[in-house]
C-alpha positions, 0 to 999 in steps of 0.5 A: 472510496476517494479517487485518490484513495486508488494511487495511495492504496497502490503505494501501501500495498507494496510497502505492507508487503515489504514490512510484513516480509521484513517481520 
Protein backbone atom coordinates (compact mmCIF):
# COMPACT_ATOMS: atom_id res chain seq x y z
CA UNK A 1 0.00 0.00 0.00
CA UNK A 2 1.26 3.63 -1.12
CA UNK A 3 1.10 6.41 1.85
CA UNK A 4 -1.11 8.38 -0.08
CA UNK A 5 -3.22 5.40 -0.61
CA UNK A 6 -4.41 5.95 3.34
CA UNK A 7 -6.08 9.54 2.54
CA UNK A 8 -7.71 8.32 -0.62
CA UNK A 9 -9.16 5.19 1.21
CA UNK A 10 -10.51 7.85 3.76
CA UNK A 11 -12.41 9.66 1.27
CA UNK A 12 -13.79 6.24 -0.76
CA UNK A 13 -14.81 4.86 2.47
CA UNK A 14 -17.67 7.52 3.00
CA UNK A 15 -18.28 8.02 -0.33
CA UNK A 16 -19.12 3.81 -1.05
CA UNK A 17 -21.01 4.16 2.05
CA UNK A 18 -23.19 6.94 0.79
CA UNK A 19 -23.79 5.04 -2.61
CA UNK A 20 -24.29 1.85 -1.31
CA UNK A 21 -27.16 3.72 0.84
CA UNK A 22 -28.54 5.42 -1.98
CA UNK A 23 -29.18 1.78 -3.68
Amino acid sequence: TFPGNRPSVSLLLPYLDAYNIGQ
